[in-house]
N, C-alpha and C positions, 0 to 999 in steps of 0.2 A: 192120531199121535204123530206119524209121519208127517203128514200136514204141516202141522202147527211146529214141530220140529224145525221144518224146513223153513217155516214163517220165522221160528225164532232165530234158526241159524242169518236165514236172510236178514230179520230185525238186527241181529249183531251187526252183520255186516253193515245196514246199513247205518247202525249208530257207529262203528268204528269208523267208516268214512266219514263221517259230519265231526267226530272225534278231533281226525287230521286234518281235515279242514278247520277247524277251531284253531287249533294249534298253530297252524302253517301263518292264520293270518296274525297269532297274537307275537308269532318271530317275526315277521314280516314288521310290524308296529316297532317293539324293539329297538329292533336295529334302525329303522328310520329314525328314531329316538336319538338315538346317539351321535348318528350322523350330525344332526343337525347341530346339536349342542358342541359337536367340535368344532364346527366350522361357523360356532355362532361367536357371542362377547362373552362365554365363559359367567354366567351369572350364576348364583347359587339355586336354580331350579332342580325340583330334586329327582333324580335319575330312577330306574327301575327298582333298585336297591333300597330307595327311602333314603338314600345319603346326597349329599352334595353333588352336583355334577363333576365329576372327572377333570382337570384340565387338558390340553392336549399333548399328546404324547410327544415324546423329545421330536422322533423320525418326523411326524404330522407338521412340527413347529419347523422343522429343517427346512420341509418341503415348501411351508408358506412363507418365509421369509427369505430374502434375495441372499446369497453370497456377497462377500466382503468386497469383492471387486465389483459386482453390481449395485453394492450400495453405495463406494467412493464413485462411480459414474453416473449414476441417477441422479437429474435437478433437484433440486431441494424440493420441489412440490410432490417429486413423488415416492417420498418416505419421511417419516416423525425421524426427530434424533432419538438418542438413545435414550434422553432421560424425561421421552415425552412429550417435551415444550416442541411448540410449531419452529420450524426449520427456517434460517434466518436468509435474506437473500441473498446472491452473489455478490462479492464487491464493486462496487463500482470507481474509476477513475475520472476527476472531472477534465475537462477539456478546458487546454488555457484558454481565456480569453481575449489574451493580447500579450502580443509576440513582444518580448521586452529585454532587455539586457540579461546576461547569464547572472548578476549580483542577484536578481531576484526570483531563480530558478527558474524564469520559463525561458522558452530556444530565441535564441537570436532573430531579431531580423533579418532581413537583409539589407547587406552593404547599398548605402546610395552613392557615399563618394571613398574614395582609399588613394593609398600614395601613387602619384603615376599619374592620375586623373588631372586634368586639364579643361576646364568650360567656368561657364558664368557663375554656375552653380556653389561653385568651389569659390571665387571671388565672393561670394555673398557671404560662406561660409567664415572666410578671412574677416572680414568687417564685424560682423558679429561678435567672434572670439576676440577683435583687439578691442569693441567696444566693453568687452567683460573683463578685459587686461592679459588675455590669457595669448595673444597674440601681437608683438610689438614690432611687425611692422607694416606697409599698406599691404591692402590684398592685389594678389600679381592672379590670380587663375590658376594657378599650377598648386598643384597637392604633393608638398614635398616631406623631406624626414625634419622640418620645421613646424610644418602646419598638423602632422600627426602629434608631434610632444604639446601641440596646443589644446587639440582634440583629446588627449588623453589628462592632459591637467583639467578641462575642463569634465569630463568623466568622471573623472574622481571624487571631484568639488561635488557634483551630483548625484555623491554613493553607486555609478554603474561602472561595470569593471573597465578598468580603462584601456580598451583595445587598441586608440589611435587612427580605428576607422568610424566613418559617418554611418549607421545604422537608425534605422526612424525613428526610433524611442530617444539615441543623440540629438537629434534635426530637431525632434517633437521641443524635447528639452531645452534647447536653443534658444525658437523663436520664441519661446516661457519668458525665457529670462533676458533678453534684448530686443532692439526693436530694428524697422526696416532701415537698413542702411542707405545714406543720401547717395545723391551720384558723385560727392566732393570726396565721400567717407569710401564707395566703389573704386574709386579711380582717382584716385589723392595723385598729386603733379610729383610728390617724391616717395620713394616708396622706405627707403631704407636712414634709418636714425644717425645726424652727420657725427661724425667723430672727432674726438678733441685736436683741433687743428695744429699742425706742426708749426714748431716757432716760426719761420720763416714765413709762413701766411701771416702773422699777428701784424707787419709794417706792410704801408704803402697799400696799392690794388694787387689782385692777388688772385688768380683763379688757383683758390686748394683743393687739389686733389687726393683724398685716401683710398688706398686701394682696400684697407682693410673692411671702412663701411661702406665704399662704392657707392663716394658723394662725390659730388664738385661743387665747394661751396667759393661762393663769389663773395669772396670782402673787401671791407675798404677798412684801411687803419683799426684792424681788430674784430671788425662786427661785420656779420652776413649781412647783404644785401639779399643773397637766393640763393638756391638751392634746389640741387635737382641728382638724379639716379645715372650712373655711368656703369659701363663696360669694358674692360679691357683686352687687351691681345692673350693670345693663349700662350703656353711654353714654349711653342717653335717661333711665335713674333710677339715677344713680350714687350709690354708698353715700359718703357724706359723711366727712372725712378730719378728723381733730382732738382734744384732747382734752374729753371727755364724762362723764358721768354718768350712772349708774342713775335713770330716775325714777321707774318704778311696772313691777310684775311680774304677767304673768298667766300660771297653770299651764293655764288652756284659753283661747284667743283667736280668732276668726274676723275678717280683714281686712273694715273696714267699706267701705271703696275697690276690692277688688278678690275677696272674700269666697271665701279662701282660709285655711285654718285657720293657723295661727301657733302650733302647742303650746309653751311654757315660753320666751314670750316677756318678754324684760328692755328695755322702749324707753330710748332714750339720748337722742335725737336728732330730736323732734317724732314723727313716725309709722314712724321707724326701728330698726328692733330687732335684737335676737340672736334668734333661735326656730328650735325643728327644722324642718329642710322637706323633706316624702315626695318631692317633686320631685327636689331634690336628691341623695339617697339613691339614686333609679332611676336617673337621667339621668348626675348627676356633673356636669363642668363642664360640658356640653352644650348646658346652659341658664342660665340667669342669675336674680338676683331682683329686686323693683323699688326696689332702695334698701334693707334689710333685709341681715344679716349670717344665711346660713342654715349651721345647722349638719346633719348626716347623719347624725351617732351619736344616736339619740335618747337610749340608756341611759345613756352618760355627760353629755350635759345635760341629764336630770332630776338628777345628783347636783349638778351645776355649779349649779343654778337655786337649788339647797336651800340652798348655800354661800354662793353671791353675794347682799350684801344693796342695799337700797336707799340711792343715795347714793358706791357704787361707782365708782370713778373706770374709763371706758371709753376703750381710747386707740387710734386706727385711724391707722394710717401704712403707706409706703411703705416 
């Protein structure tokens, strides 16, 4: 009886161990159970219980989804929006494609020619705009606050804002709408539109002079023979206003006062005269003479000089 006692006490024992090992491994199961269903998609597979699976608990959801700052910083790829639908891209801006006038919102070009500018460039420039009307008189090279109100009338005409300076999408626009200027239309013999001749030019020969259009126009009984672009003295040697006479003509001259050449000088007016002046030619109005009428064609006043005789009534007005 002792024996078998002890055989049963032992048989307890050792069924109670096989007991908790049962047990231990059906907790163990369990709880692997549950794990998994929280960290899985939440399907209706049925839990220990025979019921629904559990969703995940609030703390669980906390822990798996980012903070409100880690979601405004995270790319779209890596998180759904809120209501599900796939996350849309970032915006994109496109890139102009051509740099154009501010009228039509994208940036400027850049300037090719502006006031101040001086080259051939600018001379092309002038010919263009007076063949479109937009510029009324010959082109000289120089980019003044004339050739800007030209540039800007034609701008406008064009729907682009009208800045006054030459930028590429202007130039572009240009040679659209005009064609290459000749070398007569470049470099025309007069440059400036002659002015309604004062009464005293209308009798007899007559070199008239205006100072206002900064002509010298050559008539005879009423009608031009020619015409050509002049320069005057500045305010400290202003060229003298009146009507005059040819007194004596020289085909070579050198200023004995300031001993500058003077070619196909006709004086009128004490030590005042008509003559070509190489100054004038380079510079244009730039500079001034000292009392002297300069003309810039040379070619056409050596035929002037041949014409005009001595005795010639010379008429300078406003």
């Amino acid at each position: 009886m002792k024996r078998s006692s002890t055989v049963a006490r032992g048989g307890v024992v050792r069924g109670g161990a096989v007991r908790r090992v049962v047990l231990a491994a059906v907790s163990v199961a369990l709880v692997a159970g549950c794990t998994a269903q929280a960290a899985g998609t939440g399907s209706g597979a049925a839990g220990p219980s025979g019921s629904a699976s559990a969703q995940p608990s609030a703390s669980a959801s906390a822990s798996a989804s980012p903070s409100a700052s880690e979601s405004e910083s995270a790319t779209p790829e890596a998180s759904p929006t809120d209501d599900g639908k796939a996350p849309s891209s970032s915006p994109t801006f496109p890139t102009p494609e051509h740099s154009g006038s501010a009228s039509d919102g994208a940036p400027a070009s850049p300037v090719l020619m502006k006031d101040g500018d001086e080259n051939e460039q600018v001379r092309e420039l002038q010919a263009r705009l007076r063949q479109l009307k937009h510029f009324d008189r010959a082109p000289t090279g120089f980019y003044g606050s004339m050739t800007a109100r030209s540039v800007k009338s034609f701008q406008k005409k064009q729907g682009l804002t009208g800045t006054g300076s030459v930028d590429e999408t202007t130039w572009q626009r240009l040679l659209g709408a005009s064609r290459k200027p000749t070398a007569d239309e470049l470099k025309p013999s007069t440059t400036n539109a002659l002015d309604t001749p004062a009464p005293a030019c209308m009798t007899g020969r007559v070199l008239c002079i205006s100072k206002e259009s900064r002509t010298l126009a050559w008539m005879i009984d009423g009608k031009v023979v020619s015409s050509m672009d002049v320069r005057f003295g500045s305010e400290n040697t202003p060229t003298r206003e009146g009507t005059f006479s040819v007194g004596w003509k020289a085909r070579e001259w050198t200023s004995t006062i300031y001993h500058t050449p003077m070619p196909y000088a006709m004086f009128f007016s004490g030590g005042q005269a008509v003559h070509y002046s190489s100054d004038f030619a380079a510079r244009g109005y730039a500079g001034a003479s000292h009392g002297c009428v300069n003309v810039r064609d040379r070619a056409k006043l050596a035929v002037l000089f041949d014409q005009v005789k001595v005795g010639d009534k010379v008429v300078v007005h406003w």
